[in-house]
C-alpha positions as a LaTeX table, in Angstrom:
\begin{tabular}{lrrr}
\hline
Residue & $x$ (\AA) & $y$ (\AA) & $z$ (\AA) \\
\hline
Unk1 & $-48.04$ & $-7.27$ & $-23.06$ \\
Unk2 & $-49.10$ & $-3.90$ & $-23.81$ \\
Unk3 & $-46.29$ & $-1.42$ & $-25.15$ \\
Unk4 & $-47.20$ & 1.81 & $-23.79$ \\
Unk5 & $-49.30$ & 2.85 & $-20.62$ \\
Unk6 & $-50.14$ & 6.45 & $-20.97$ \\
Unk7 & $-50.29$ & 7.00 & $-17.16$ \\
Unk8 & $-46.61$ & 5.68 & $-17.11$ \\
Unk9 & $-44.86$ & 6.41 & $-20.28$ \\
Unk10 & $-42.29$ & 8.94 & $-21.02$ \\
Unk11 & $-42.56$ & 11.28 & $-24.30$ \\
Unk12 & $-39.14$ & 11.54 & $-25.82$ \\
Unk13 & $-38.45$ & 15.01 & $-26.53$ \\
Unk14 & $-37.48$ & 14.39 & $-30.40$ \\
Unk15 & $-40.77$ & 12.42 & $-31.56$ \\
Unk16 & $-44.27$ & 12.48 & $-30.34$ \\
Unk17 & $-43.05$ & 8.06 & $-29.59$ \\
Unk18 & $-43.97$ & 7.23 & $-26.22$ \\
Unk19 & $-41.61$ & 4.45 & $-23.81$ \\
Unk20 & $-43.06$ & 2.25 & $-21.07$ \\
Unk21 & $-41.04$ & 2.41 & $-17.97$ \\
Unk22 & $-40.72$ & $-1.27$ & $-17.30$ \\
Unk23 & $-38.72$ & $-1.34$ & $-21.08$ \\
Unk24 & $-35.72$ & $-1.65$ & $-21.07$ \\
Unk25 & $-33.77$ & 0.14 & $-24.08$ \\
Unk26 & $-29.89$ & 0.81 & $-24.93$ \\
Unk27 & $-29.04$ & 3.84 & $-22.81$ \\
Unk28 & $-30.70$ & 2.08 & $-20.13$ \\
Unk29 & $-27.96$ & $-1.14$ & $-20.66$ \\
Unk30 & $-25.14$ & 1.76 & $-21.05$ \\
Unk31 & $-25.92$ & 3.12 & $-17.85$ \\
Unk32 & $-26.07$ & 0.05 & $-15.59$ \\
Unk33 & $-22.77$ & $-0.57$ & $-17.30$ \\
Unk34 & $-21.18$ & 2.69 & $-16.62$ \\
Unk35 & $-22.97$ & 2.26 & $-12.99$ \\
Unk36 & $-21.35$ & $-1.32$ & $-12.46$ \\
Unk37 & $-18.32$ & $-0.59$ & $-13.58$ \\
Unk38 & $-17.78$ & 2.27 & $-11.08$ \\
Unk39 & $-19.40$ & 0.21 & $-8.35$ \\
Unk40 & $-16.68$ & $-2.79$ & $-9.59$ \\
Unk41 & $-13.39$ & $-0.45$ & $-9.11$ \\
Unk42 & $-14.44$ & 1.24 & $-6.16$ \\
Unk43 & $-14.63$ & $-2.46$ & $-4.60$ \\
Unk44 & $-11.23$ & $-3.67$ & $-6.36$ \\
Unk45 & $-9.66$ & $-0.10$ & $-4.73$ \\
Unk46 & $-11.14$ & $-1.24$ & $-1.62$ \\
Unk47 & $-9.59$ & $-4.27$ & $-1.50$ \\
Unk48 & $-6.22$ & $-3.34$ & $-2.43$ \\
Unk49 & $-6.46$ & $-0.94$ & 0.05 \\
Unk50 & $-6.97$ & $-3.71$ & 2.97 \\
Unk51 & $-4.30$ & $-5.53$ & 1.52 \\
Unk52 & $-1.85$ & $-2.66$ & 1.37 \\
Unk53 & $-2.97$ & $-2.09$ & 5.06 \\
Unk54 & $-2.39$ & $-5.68$ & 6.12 \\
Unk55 & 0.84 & $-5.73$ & 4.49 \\
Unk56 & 2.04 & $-2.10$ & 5.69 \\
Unk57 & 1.09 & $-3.35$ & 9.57 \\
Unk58 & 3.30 & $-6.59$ & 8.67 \\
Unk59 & 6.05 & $-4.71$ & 7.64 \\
Unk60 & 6.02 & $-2.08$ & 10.58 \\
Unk61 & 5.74 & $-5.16$ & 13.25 \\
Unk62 & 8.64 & $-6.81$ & 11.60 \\
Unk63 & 10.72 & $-3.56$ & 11.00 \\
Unk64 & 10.06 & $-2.93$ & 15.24 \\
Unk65 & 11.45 & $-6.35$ & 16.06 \\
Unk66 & 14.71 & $-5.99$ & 14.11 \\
Unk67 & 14.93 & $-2.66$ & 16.09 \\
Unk68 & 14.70 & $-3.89$ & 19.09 \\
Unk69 & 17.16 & $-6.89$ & 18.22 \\
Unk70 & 19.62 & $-4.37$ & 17.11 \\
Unk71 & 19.14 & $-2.15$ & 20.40 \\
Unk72 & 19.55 & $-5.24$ & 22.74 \\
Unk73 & 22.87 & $-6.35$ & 20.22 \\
Unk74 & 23.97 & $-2.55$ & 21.38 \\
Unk75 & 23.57 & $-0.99$ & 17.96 \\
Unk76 & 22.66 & 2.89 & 17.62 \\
Unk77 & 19.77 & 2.66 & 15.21 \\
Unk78 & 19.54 & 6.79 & 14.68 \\
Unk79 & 15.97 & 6.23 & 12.39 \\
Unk80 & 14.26 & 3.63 & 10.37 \\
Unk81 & 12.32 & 4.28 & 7.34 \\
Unk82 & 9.57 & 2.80 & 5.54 \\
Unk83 & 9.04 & 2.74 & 1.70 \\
Unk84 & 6.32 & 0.73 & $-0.07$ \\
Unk85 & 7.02 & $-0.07$ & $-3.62$ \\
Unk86 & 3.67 & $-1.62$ & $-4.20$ \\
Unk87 & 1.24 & $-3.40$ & $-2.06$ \\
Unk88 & 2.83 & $-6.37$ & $-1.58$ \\
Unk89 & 7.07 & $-5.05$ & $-1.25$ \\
Unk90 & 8.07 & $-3.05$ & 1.48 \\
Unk91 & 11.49 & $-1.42$ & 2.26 \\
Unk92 & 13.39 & $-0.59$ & 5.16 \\
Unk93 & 15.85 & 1.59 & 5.37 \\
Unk94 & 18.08 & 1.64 & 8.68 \\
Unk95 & 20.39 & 4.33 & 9.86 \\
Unk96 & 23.06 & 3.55 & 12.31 \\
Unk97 & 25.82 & 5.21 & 13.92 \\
Unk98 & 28.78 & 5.51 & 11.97 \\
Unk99 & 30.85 & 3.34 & 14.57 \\
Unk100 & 28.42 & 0.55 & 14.57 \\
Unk101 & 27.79 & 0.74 & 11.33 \\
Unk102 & 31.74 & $-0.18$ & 10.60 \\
Unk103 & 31.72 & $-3.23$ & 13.60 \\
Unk104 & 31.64 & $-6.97$ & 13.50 \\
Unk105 & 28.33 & $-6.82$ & 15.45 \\
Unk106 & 26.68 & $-5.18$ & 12.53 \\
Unk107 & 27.25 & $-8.42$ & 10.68 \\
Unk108 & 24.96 & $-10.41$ & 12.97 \\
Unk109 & 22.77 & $-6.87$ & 12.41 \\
Unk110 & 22.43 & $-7.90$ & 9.13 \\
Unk111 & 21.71 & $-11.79$ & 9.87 \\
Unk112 & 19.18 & $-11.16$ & 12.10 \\
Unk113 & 17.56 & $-9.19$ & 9.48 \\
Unk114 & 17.87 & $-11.52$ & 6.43 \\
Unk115 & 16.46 & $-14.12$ & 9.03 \\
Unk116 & 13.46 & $-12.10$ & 9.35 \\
Unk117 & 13.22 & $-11.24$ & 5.42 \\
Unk118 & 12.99 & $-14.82$ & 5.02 \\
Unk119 & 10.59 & $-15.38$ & 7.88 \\
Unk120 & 7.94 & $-13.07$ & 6.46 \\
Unk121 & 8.77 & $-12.69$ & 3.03 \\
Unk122 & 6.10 & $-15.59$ & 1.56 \\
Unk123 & 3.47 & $-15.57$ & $-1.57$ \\
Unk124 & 2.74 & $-12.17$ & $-2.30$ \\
Unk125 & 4.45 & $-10.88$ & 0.62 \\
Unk126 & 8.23 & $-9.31$ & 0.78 \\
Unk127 & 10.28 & $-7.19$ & 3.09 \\
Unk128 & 13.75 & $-5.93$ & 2.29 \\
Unk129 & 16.03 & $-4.22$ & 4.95 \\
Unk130 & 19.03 & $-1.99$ & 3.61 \\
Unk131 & 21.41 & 0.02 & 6.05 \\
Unk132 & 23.85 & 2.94 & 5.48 \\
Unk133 & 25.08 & 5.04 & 8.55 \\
Unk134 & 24.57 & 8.49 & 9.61 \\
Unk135 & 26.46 & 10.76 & 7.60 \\
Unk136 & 26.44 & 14.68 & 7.11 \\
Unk137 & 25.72 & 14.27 & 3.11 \\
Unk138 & 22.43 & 12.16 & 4.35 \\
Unk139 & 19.10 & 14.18 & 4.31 \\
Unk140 & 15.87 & 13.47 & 5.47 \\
Unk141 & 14.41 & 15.41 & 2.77 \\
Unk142 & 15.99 & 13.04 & 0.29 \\
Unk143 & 14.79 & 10.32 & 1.96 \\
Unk144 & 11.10 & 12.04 & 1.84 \\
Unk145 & 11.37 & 12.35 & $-1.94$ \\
Unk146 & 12.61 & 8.65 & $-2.67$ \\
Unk147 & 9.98 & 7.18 & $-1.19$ \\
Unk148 & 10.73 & 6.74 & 2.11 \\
Unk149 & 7.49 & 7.78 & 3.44 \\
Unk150 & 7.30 & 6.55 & 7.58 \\
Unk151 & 9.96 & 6.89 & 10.06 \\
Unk152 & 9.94 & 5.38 & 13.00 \\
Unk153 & 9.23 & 7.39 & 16.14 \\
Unk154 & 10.95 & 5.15 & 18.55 \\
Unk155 & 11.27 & 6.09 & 22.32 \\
\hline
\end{tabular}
C-alpha cells in the first residue's frame, strides 16, 4: 500500500507531513463519533416522540368516552383537562357542576372511570382521572401552570 499519493494528499498546516485520504486517523474516529451520536439521539427523540403521540391519542379517546358516559348519566362536565406527566402517564382532570359533583350519580361517575383506568392502563401505559367541581377559587390559569396543558373543546 502506498502511504501518500501526492495528487490526493492533504498538507497539514503545522508540518510539511502529508495524509492520504483513504487513512483513517483519530479526529477522523472522533468525528464519526460525535456524528453518530447526534444521528443516535435524534432517532431515540424520534421515537419517544411517536410514543408520546400514541399514548397522548389513547388518553384523549379514553378521556372522550368517560365524557360522554358522564353526559348520557346526566352529569354537567363544565371542562376536562389533560396533563402528561411523562410519556407513558396521563392525567385527567374533570370539572363538574357543583350539584353533580355532591350526588349519588357521581359515584357511578367515578366507577365508570376507574373501569376505564383499568381497561387501558397496561405495560407502560396509565391513565388517571381526578374530579373537583366548579368553584369561584378555581382558575384556568392555575390549571395552565400545573400542567394541565389540553382542554377539551366539547360541543
Amino acid at each position: 500500500m502506498i502511504a501518500t499519493k501526492t495528487k490526493h494528499a492533504t498538507s497539514s498546516p503545522s508540518n510539511n507531513w502529508e495524509k492520504a485520504d483513504d487513512v483513517i486517523t483519530h479526529n477522523d474516529v472522533i468525528d464519526a463519533y460525535i456524528r453518530g451520536k447526534v444521528v443516535g439521539r435524534d432517532e431515540a427523540q424520534m421515537a419517544m416522540k411517536k410514543v408520546f403521540e400514541s399514548n397522548l391519542d389513547i388518553a384523549q379517546k379514553n378521556a372522550e368516552r368517560l365524557f360522554s358516559l358522564l353526559m348520557n348519566q346526566g352529569i354537567n362536565v363544565a371542562s376536562m383537562h389533560l396533563k402528561a406527566e411523562s410519556i407513558n402517564d396521563f392525567m385527567i382532570l374533570i370539572i363538574a357542576a357543583q350539584n353533580d359533583y355532591a350526588s349519588e350519580k357521581f359515584l357511578k361517575a367515578i366507577s365508570a372511570g376507574r373501569q376505564i383506568k383499568n381497561e387501558c392502563s397496561k405495560g407502560d401505559f396509565n391513565l388517571q382521572f381526578f374530579y373537583t367541581y366548579t368553584a369561584d377559587t378555581l382558575k384556568e390559569d392555575c390549571l395552565d401552570a400545573d400542567g394541565y396543558f389540553l382542554k377539551y373543546a366539547h360541543a
